[in-house]
N, C-alpha and C positions, 0 to 999 in steps of 0.2 A: 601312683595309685590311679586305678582306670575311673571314671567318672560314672555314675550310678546311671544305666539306662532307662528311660520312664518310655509308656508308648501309652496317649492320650486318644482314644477314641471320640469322635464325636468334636474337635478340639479346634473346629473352627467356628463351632457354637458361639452361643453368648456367653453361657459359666465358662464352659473349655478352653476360650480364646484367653480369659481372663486367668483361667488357672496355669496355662501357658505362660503366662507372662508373670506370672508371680515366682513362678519356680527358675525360671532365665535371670532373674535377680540380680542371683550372686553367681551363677556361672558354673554352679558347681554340676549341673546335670548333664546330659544329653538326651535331649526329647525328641522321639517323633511325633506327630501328628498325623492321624488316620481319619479322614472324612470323605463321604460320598458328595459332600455340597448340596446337599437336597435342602434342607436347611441353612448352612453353616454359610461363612464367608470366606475365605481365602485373605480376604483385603482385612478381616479384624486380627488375624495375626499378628505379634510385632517383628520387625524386623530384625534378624537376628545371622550372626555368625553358623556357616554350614556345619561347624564343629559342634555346637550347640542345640541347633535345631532342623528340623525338616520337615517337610511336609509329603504328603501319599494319600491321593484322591483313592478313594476305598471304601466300598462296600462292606463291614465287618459282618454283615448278615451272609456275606460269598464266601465260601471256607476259601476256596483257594487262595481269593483275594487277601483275607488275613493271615493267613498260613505264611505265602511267601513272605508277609513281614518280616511276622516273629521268630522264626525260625530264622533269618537270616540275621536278625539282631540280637537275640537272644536275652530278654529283657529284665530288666530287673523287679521291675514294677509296671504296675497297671491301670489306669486311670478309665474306667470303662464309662463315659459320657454319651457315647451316641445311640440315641433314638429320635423314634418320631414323637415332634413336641407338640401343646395347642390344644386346647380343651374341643372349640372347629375340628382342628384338620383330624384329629384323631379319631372325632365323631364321624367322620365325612371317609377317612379310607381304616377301617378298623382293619381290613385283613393286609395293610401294610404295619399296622401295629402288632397284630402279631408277629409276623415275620422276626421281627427282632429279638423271638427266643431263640431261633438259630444264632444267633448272634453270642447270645448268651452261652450256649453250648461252646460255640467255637472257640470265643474267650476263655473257656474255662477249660477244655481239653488242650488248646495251645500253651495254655498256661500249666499245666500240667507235666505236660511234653519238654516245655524249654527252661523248666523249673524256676517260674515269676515268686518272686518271693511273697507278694501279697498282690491283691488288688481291690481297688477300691470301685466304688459304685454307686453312682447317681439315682437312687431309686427317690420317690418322691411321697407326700401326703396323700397325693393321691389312693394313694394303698387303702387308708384308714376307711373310704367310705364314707358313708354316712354315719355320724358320729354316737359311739355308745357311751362315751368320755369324754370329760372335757378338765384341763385340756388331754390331749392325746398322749398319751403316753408310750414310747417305744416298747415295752416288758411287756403291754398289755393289747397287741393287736389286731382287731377284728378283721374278718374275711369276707365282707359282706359289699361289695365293691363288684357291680354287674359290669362296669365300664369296662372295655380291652384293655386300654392303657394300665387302670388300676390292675386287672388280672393279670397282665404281663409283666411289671413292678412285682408284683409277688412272686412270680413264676422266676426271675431274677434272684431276689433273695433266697429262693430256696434252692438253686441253681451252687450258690455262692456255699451257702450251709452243707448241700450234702457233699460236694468236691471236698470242702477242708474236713467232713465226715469220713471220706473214705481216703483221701490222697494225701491229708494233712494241706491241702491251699490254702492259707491264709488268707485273710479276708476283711476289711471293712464298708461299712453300709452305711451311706448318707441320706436320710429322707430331709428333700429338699420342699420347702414350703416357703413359696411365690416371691423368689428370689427376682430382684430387677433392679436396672441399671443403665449405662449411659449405650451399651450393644444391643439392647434387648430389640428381637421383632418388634416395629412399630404395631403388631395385630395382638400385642399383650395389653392386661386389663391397663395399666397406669399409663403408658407411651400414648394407646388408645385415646383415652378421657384428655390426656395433655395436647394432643392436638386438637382434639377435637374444640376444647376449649378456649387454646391460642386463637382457634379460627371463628369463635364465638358461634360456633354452631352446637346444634343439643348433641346432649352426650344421651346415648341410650341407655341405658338400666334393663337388664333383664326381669322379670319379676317385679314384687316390690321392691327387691333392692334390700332387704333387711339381711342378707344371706352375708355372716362374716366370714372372712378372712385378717390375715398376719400376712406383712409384707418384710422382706431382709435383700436391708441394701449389700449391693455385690462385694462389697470391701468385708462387708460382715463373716458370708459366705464362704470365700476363697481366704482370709485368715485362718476362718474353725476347721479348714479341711488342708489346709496345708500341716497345721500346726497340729491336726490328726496324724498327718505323713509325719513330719519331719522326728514329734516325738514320742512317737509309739503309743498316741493315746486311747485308739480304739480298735484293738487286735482282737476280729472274729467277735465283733459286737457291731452294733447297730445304735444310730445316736439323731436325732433329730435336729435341721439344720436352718433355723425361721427364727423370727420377730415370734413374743407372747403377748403383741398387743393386740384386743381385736378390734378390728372397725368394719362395719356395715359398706356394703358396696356402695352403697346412697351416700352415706358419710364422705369415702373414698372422692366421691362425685361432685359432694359440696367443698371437699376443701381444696380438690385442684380449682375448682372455680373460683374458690378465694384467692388461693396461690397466683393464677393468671389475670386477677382482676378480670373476668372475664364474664361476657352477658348470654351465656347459654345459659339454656334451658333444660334441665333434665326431664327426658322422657321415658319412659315405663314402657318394654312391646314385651311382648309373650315369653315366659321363661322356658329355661333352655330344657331339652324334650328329656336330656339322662345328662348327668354327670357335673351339677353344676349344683353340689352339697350344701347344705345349710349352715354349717359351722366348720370354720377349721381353724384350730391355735394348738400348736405344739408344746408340752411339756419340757421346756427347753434349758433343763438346769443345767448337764453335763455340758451342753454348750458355753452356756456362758459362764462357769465358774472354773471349767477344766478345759475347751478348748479355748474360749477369748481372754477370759481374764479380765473383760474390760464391760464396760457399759456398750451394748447393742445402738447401731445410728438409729435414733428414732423417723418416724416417716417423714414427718416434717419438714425436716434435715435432707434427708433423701429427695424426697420431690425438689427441696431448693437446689440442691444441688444438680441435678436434672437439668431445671430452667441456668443456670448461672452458666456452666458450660457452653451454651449454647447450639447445641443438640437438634431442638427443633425451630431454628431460626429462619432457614428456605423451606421449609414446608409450609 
């Protein structure tokens, strides 16, 4: 029996690299891997048998460029991860964040074409905006989100919705909500604060600082979304993918600095101009009762594990 094809966009990312290497496991797939490297690494990949895996520097936003993939692989599945990430860089090149509706297109008519049996999608909290719910619930989602990123996350899901509306594409949709771990960009909120702090230098705070978030360690993540794939749990639905605990970015700030014993000083400069919401906590039952089954790593846990690894040791 031929081995089920997956082709991972975006997959030498942080999440991607890691959902890579979850699925190589057990042996049973054959992955490609499609990245431009604008982002991603090459070096987070695992090493793996050619039978197994590959990789293809690629632009999914260049039809050609994805075209000759898929069509030459002909896949079975679809792991659509790549975009432009970073609350910064997003704000700083918005019409590269556009661009990645093509992408979306492309995805979804190749998929079309070489008849992908589902694919799945990285879209994020970001969608939600500024909050009319708390916590957010996936059934109940406002549209009210000026930010590119956030617009282009929607413009995704409804990408995904109207194809299996009119072609039958099946489809599942991940809102990921500030997933981190031992790959993540060092220019995310927690890697950020943990250096900063190792190096007992102030950590900045945007604002007051009172603005929450939910953080979900990477193990968390890539279980609820595999275990989405592997056992058909969320076909042509949408499910939210975070921690429900919230902490204040301040909070976040004092407890790395407990965590690192550490003699920084937190300081306060100007909050950020768009996109940097007052609340975000996920309604996250379907996660944790139907896709984990388990108790969620709390942060605490998370940051230890962070420092224990040793991660940031030469910085």
């Amino acid at each position: 029996m031929e081995m089920p094809k997956i082709l991972i966009t975006g997959g030498a990312g942080f999440v991607g690299s890691y959902l890579v290497e979850r699925l190589l496991r057990d042996k049973k797939y054959f992955i490609v891997v499609a990245d431009d490297l604008s982002t991603g690494d090459i070096n987070k990949l695992p090493h793996a048998d050619a039978q197994f895996l590959q990789f293809v520097q690629c632009n999914v936003n260049n039809y050609d460029e994805i075209a000759a993939i898929m069509t030459a692989h002909k896949f079975d599945y679809v792991f659509h991860y790549a975009a432009m990430v970073g609350v910064l860089r997003t704000q700083q090149y918005p019409l590269q964040v556009l661009a990645d509706i093509e992408g979306f297109k492309n995805i979804c008519n190749l998929s079309v074409e070489t008849k992908v049996k589902r694919v799945f999608f990285s879209s994020s909290s970001e969608i939600y905006g500024e909050p009319v719910e708390m916590p957010q619930d996936a059934r109940t989602t406002p549209l009210n989100s000026r930010v590119p990123y956030a617009v282009v996350k929607n413009v995704g899901e409804a990408f995904l919705r109207s194809y299996h509306q009119e072609f039958g594409l099946e489809y599942a949709i991940f809102r990921f909500f500030n997933t981190y771990g031992p790959r993540q960009s060092m220019d995310f909120v927690i890697s950020k604060f943990i250096i900063k702090a190792l190096r007992n230098e102030d950590i900045q705070v945007y604002g007051d600082g009172l603005q929450t978030r939910t953080f979900c360690y990477i193990d968390d993540n890539i279980d609820a979304c595999v275990n989405a794939f592997e056992q058909n749990l969320l076909v042509n639905d949408v499910a939210n993918i975070g921690g429900n605990k919230e902490i204040t970015i301040l909070q976040l700030a004092q407890t790395i600095i407990e965590k690192t014993n550490s003699s920084s000083k937190i300081v306060h400069v100007a909050p950020l101009k768009d996109g940097d919401m007052t609340r975000r906590c996920p309604e996250n039952t379907f996660m944790r009762e139907t896709l984990l089954c388990r108790p969620l790593i709390e942060l605490e846990e998370g940051i230890e594990r962070l420092l224990e690894i040793g991660l940031f040791d030469n910085l």
